[in-house]
C-alpha positions in Angstrom: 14.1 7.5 15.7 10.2 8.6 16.5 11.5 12.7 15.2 13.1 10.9 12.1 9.9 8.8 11.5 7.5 11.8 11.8 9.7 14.0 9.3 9.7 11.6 6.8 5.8 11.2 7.4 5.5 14.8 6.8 8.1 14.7 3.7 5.5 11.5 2.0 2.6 13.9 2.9 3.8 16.9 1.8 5.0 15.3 -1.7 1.8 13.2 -2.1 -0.5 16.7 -2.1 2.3 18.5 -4.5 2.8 15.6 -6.9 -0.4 13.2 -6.0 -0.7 10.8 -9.4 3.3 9.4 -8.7 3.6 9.5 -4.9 0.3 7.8 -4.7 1.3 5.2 -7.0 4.9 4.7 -5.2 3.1 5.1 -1.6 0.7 2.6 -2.7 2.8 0.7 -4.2 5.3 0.3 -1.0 2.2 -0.2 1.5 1.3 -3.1 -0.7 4.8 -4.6 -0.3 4.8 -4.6 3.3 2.3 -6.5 3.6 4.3 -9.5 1.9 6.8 -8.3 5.1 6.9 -9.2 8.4 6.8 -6.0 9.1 3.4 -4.3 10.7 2.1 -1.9 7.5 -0.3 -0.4 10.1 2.3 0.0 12.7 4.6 1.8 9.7 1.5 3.9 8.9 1.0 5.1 12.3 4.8 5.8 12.9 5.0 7.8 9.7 2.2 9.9 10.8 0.3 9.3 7.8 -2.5 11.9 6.4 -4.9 12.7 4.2 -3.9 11.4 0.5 -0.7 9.4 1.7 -2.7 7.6 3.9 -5.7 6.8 0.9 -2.7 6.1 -0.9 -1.6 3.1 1.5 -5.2 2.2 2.0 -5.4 1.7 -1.8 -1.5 -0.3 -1.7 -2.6 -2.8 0.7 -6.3 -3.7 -0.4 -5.1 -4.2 -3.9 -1.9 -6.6 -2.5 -5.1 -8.5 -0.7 -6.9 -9.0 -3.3 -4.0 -10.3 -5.3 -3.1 -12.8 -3.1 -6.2 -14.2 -2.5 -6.8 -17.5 -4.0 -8.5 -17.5 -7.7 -12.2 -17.7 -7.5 -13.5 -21.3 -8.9 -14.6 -19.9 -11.9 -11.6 -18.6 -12.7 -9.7 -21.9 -11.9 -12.8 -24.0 -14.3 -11.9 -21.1 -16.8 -7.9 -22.3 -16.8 -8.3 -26.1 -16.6 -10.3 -25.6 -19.6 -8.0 -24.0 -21.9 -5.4 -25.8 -20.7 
């Protein structure tokens, strides 16, 4: 399993410096998602063997899912009970 892991890693790093607009948004994108997971994203991360622009890439996934799930800020929520 660890030589399948750090192939793939290599495979997501190798494809996020040839392509690194769409694998960064799809790395990103999948960090973010295991987050919402019970699964570790870090301990995925590490497994992968994660480098350079892949591992920006997840950075960027999982701070964005974090600031989407926090809670509205009150001026937001005084902004909405306006309107509504």
């Amino acid at each position: 399993m660890s030589a399948f892991m750090t192939h793939l890693g290599s495979v997501i790093n190798s494809a996020t410096t040839l392509m690194p607009v769409p694998m960064g948004i799809a790395v990103a994108t999948l960090m973010g998602m295991t987050l919402s997971s019970p699964i570790s994203s870090a301990a995925i991360a590490i497994s992968l063997n994660m480098s350079g622009l892949a591992a920006g890439a997840a950075t960027v996934g999982c701070s964005a899912q974090m600031m989407v799930s926090l809670e509205p800020l009150p001026l937001c929520r005084e902004v909405h009970q306006h309107i509504l």
